[in-house]
Each structure stands twice: as C-alpha cells, then as structure tokens.
C-alpha positions in Angstrom: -70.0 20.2 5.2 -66.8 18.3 3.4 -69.5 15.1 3.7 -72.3 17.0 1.7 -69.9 18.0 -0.6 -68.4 14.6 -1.1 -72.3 13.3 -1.8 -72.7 15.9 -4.5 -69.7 16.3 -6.6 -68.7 12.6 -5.9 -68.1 12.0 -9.2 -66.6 15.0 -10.2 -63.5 15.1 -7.4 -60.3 14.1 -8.2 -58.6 15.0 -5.1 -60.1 16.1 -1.9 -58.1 17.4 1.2 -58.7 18.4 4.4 -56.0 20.5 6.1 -56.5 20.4 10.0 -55.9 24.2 11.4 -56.0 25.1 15.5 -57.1 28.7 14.7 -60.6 27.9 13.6 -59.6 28.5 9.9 -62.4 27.5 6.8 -61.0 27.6 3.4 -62.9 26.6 0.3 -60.8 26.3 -2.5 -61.6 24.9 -6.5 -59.1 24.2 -8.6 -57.0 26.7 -6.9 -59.8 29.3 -6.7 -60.3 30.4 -3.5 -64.4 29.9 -3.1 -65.2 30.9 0.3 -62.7 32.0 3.7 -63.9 32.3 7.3 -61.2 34.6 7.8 -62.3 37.2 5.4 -65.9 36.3 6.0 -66.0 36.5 9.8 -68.4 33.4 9.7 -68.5 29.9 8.6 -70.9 29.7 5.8 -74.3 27.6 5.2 -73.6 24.7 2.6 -76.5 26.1 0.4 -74.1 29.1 -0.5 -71.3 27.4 -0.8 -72.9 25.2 -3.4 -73.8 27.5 -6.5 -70.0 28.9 -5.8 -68.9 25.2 -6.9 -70.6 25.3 -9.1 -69.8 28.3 -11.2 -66.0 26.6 -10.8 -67.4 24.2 -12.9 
C-alpha cells in the first residue's frame, strides 16, 4: 500500500515515513489527521478506501 500511495500523491508528499511496529500496527495519518487505524478498525483496509480519505485531507 505505502508504494500505491507513493505513485499517486507523488507530487504532493513532502515527507513520508514508515514506522516499523512488531504488533501488527497500521496507522494512516495526513498532516497529523489520523485517516485510518487497524487497531480501531480490527482489519487492514483495501487501498481503494483509503484513497478518497486522502483525499478529503487535501
């Protein structure tokens, strides 16, 4: 997923940083805003919902 979403907002990232975690963690953050989290979602989620949450960050 971090590689389709360095494709598609390739020119509008500044930074981009992946934080390794051993307890399975997924954490989608935008400018601060948390976007999406395993933990409270139970489940990693499909790139095509992630993307219109970008999106509205926008």
């Amino acid at each position: 997923m971090a590689e389709q979403i360095l494709i598609e907002y390739k020119k509008d990232i500044a930074s981009f940083t992946l934080v390794p975690s051993d307890k399975g963690r997924f954490e989608l953050s935008v400018d601060g805003e948390l976007v999406f989290s395993k933990e409270q979602e139970g489940r990693f989620p499909e790139y095509s919902e992630i993307k219109p949450k970008i999106e509205a960050c926008k």
